[in-house]
N, C-alpha and C positions, 0 to 999 in steps of 0.2 A: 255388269257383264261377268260371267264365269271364267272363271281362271283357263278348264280346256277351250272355250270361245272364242276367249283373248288370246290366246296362245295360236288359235291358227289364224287369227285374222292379221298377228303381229308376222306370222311366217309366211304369208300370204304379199305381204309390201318387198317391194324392190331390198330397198336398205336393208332389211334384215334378211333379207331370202340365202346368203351365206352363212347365215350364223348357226354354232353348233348345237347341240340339245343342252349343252347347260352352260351354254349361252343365252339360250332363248329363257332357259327357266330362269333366271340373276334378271333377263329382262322382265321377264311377268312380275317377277316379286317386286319390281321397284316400279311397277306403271302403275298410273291411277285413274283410269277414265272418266273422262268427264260429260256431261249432255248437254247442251247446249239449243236455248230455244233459237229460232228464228229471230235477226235484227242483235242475237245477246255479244257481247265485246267480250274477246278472247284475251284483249292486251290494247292499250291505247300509247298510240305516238305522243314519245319522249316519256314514259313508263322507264324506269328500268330493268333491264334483261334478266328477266329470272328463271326462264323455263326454254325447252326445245319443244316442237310443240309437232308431234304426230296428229294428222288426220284421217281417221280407223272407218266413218261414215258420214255421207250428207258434203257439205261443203262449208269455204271460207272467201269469204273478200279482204283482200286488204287494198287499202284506200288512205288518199295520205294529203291532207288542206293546204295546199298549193295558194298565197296570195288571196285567200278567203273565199277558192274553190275546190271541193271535192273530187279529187282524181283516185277511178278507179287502177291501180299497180297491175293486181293478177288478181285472178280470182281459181282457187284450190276446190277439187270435184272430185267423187268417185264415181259419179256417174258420167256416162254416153263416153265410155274409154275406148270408141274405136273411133271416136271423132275428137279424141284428142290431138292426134297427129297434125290433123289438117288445119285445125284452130291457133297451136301453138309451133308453128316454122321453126324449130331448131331449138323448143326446149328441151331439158332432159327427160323422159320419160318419168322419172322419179319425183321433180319438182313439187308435181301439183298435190303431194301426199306429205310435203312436213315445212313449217318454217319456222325462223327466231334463232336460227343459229349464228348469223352474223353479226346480230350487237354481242350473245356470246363472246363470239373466238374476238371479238375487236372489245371487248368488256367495257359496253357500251349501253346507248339506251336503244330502246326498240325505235326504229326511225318510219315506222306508220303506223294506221291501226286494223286490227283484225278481227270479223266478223261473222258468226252463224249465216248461213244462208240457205232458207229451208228450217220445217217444225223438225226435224232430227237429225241434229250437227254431234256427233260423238270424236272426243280428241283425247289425246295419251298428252299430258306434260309430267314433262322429265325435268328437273329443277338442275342448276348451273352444276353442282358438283357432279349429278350422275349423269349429267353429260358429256363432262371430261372423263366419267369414269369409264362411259360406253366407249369413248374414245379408243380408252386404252385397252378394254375388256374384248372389244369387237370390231377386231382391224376391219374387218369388211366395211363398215359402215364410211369409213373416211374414205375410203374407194369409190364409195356412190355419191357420199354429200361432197366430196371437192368439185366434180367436175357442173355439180347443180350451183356452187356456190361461186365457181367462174362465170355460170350464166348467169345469176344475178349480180352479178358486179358488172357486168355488160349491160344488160338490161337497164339497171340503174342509170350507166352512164348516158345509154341512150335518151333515157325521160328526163334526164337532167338537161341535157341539150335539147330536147322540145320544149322544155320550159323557159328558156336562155337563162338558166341559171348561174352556166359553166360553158365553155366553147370546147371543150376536152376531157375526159378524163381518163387517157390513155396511163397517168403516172396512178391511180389508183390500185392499179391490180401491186402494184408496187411497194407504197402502203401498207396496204392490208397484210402482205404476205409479211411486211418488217412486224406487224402486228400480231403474224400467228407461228411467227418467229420467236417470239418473247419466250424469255427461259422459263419465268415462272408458267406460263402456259405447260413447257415441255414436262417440266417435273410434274404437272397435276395431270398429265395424259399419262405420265409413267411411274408415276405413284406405286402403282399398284403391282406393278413388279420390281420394284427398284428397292422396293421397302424389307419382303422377302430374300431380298438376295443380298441386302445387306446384314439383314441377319443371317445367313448362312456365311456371308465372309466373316463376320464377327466371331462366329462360333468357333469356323474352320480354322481360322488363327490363334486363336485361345487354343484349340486342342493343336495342332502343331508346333505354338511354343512350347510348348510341355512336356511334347511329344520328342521334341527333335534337339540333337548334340548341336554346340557351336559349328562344325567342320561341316553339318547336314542345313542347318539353316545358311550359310555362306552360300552354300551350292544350289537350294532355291532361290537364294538375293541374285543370283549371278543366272537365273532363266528368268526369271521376274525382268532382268534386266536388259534381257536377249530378247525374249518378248516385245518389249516398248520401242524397240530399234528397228523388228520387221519391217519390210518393207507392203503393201498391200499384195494379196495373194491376188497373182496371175490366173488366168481364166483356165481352168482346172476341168479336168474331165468327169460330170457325174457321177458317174461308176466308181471311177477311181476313190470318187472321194467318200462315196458312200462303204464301198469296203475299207477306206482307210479308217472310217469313224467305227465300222463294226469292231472292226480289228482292234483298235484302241482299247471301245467297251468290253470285249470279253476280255482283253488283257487285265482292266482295273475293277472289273468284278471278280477277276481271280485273287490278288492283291488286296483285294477286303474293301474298296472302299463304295460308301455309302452311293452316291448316285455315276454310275459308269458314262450312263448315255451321256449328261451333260458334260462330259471331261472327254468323249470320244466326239461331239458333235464341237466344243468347243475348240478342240485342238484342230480336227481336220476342214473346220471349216476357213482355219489359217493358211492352209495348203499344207500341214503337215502330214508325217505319217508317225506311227510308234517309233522305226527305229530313230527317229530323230529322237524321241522326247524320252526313250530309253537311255539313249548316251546323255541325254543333259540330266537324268535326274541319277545317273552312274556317283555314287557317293550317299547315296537313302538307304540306310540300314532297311530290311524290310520291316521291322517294328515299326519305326516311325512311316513310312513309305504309304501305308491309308491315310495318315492324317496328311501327309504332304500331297496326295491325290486331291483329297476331298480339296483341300484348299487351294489349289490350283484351279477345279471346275469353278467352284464360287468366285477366283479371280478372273477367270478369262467369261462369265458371264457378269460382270460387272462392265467389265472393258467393251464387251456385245451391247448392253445395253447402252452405255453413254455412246459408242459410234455410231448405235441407230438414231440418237436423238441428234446429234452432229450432223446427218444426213438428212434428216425432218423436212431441215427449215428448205437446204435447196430441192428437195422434191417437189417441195409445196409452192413454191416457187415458181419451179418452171413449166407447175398448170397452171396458175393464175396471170402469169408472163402473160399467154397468150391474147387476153381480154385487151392487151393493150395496142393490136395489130391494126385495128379498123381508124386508130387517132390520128398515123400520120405525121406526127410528130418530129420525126427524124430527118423527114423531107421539106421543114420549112426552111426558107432560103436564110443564111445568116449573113447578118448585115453591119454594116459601122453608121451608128447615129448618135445622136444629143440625146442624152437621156430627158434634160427638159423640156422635150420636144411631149414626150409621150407623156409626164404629168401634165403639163396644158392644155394636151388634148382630150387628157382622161377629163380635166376643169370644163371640158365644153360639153362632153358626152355627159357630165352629172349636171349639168348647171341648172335643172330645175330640183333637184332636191338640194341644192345650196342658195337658194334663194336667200334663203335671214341669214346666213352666214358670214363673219367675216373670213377673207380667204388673206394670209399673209405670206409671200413668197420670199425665202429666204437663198438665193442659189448663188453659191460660189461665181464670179466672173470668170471665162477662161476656160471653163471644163475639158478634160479631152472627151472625144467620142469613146460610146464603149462599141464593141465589136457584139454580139449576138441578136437574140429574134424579138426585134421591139414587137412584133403584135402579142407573143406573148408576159411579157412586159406590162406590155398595156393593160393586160387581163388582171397582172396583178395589181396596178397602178388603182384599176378601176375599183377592186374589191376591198383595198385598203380606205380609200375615199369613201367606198359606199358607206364602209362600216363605221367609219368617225362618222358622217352625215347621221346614222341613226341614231347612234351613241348620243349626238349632241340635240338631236328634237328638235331641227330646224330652228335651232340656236346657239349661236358661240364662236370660237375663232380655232378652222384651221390653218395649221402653218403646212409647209411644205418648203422644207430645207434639201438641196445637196450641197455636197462639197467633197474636194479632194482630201484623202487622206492615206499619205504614201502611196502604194500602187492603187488603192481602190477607191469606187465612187460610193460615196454614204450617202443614201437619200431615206431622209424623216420624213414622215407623215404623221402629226400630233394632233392631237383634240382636245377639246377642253368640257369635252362629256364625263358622263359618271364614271368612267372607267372598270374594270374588268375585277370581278369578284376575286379577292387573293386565291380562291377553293377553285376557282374555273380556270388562272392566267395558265398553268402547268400543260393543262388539257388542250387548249383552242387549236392547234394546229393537228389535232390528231381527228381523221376521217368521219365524217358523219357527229362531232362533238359538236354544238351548238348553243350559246347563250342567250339566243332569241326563242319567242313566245311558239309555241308551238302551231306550225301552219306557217310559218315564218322562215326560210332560208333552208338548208340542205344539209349546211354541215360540211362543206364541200371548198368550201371559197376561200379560207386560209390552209386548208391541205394542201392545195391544189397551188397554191400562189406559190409556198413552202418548198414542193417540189418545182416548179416552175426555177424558180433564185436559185436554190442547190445543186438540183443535177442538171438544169439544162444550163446553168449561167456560174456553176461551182462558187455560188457567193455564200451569203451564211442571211438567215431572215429571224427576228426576234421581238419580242413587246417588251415594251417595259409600262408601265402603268398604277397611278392614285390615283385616288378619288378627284376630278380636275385635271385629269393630265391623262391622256393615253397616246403612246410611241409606240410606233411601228418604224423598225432600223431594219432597214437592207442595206448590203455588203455587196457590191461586186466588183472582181478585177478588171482593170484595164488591161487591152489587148494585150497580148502576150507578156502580162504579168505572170509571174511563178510563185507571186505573193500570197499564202492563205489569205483570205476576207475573212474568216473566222473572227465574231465578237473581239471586244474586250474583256478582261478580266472586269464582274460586277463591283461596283462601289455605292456603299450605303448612302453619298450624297444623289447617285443617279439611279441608281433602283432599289425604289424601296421595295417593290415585288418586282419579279420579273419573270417573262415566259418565255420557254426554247423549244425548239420540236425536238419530236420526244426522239431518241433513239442515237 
């Protein structure tokens, strides 16, 4: 495909249909189209995530081995786009033209696989780094893929519960966002301006020490200083502010210094105006008085960039929130019961996959009751057991311990299975991670249990695990305890590896 080809088919897609002319050109130079026959694999589940993946013509299925059957996910079309509507009830319009961004942003594996459909499947992949670079190169695009990546995280949760894999996954959207909250994330979106402007603060400073008397740098240390103390600017009249920034710039391109606008856009964007920042820089010989300008613009877009990135994570946040409205969660009735009530029963609901098993029960005599939502309890009760049960191949002994321990109840769940790869223990509670065979489990079942103990029951959930040994430790306080359940401090007699959720 031809460069002008590619360039209107690429201006022609939702996601890009913002971007400016040398934005568009930065994207053509970095695409690389691909053809793809009918039946040919784009990416296979549990792959890991190397590319975003544009769809330019023809189509995709992705499909994903459920239990050693083939389940169709979505299926991705350029074609009959007036009967997209009525086929997809409340997708995003944009959806069906890109996927693979969310093992991406959750720096993960691809969690199905995806497939030519039709003799002329044509796709754009964008490999991991120039997708964080699009990020930050082409704000618009995060504008279009957030609200498509809320709907598959919904979607998801949906096919997850038709599969009964999971009864919930309202704390998911939760998750995810703690996961595109990650700093190093933010720094590789902002990379590409951050890198810039810290060379000009570099520069800017070097030439204003040089520049500038003792008695002239005191009196920048002392707005630097005034600066940091603002309080956030009050909702400001457009106009207002826009002549305030003019006014600035033509004041410090008279004054000699190098970039105006940035020092009149970053000042008035505080709520200030000149004569405020005329009396504080009252003491700048005008010799030194440019290099004290220029170095101000390059400080106060420093301080612009790290508050954008400060504001990131709750943006992104509070669209992803919403995927979590349809679970209900809030509304389960909270209760006081025996916590050994609900391992027992979880013992009844597995009892055909513990057939060979020895089952050893170790519970404190006496327990108090705990106060919150035994069904969800259950769920994790259930996925702790399942997962020894597999671990051990319908052979070995689990235990199941609780007991008091100051305000909290500690309840083990141990195996005497292979135990968990020291490279995988770090990872298991982070979203869609999985150490089973592919076709095999979700990825879902210790995220979900992880959040379940923490925020709905404020306990703390953790493994510890050798080769012959895997622990699973939940923490929760008794009623109206004020006592962290937070772990103990690790010791090399009881964890020789051990894994936390992340964050």
């Amino acid at each position: 495909m031809k460069p002008a080809e590619l360039r209107s088919v690429l201006r022609s897609l939702e996601i890009f249909e913002g971007l400016t002319e040398d934005q568009l050109d930065w994207l053509v130079s970095v695409s690389d189209p691909r053809i793809l026959g009918d039946g040919e694999v784009l990416f296979r589940d549990g792959e890991e995530a190397a590319g975003f993946h544009v769809l330019l013509s023809g189509g995709l299925v992705v499909t994903k081995v459920v239990d050693g059957r083939e389940e169709v996910l979505t299926r991705h079309s350029t074609e009959e786009e007036s009967a997209f509507a009525e086929e997809h009830d409340g997708k995003p319009s944009a959806a069906h033209r890109f996927t693979g961004e969310l093992p991406l942003l959750t720096d993960g594996s691809y969690v199905a696989t995806a497939a030519a459909s039709g003799p002329s499947t044509t796709v754009v992949a964008y490999p991991k780094a120039v997708f964080f670079e699009m990020l930050t190169r082409c704000h618009g695009v995060a504008a279009v893929l957030i609200p498509v990546l809320a709907w598959r995280i919904k979607s998801s949760e949906v096919q997850a519960r038709k599969r009964a894999t999971v009864e919930a996954l309202g704390t998911l959207a939760a998750g995810l966002a703690h996961e595109l909250n990650n700093p190093a994330a933010a720094v590789a979106r902002a990379a590409q301006e951050l890198a810039p402007a810290l060379d000009r603060l570099t520069r800017t400073a070097q030439a204003w020490g040089a520049a500038a008397t003792g008695t002239e740098r005191a009196v920048f240390d002392r707005l630097a200083e005034e600066l940091d103390k603002l309080p956030p600017p009050a909702t400001t009249d457009p106009f207002a502010q826009a002549d305030a920034e003019e006014e600035i710039a033509d004041w410090a391109e008279e004054a000699g210094t190098e970039r105006p606008g940035l020092l009149g856009s970053g000042v008035s964007d505080l709520g200030l105006e000149l004569g405020w920042l005329l009396e504080r820089l009252e003491g700048v010989g005008e010799p030194a008085l440019p290099c004290a300008l220029d170095h101000l613009a390059a400080l106060l877009e420093i301080r612009s960039l790290a508050a954008e990135l400060r504001a990131a994570g709750p943006r992104i946040s509070q669209l992803v929130s919403a995927t979590r409205d349809y679970a209900n969660l809030d509304r389960a009735p909270e209760q006081r019961f025996p916590v050994t009530e609900g391992l027992e029963n979880t013992l009844v609901v597995l009892r055909a996959k513990l057939g060979g098993i020895t089952i050893v029960r170790e519970y404190e005599p006496g327990l108090p009751e705990l106060t919150g939502y035994p069904s969800e309890l259950n769920q994790v009760w259930t996925n702790l057991v399942d997962n020894a049960a597999e671990a051990m191949e319908g052979a070995g002994v689990l235990t199941l311990r609780a007991r008091a321990e100051g305000d909290c109840m500690v309840v083990e769940i141990s195996d005497s299975g292979r135990g968990i790869p020291a490279e995988s223990l770090p990872r298991i509670f982070e979203p869609f991670y999985t150490t089973k065979d592919v076709g095999k489990g979700t990825g879902l079942g210790l995220h979900l249990s992880y959040r379940i103990v923490t925020q709905r029951h404020h306990g703390s959930l953790m493994a510890r695990s050798r080769p012959g040994e895997t622990r699973m430790v939940v923490r929760l306080p008794f009623a109206g305890s004020a006592q962290s359940c937070a772990p103990p401090a690790a010791t090399p007699e009881t964890t020789p590896i051990e894994g936390t959720p992340p964050g």
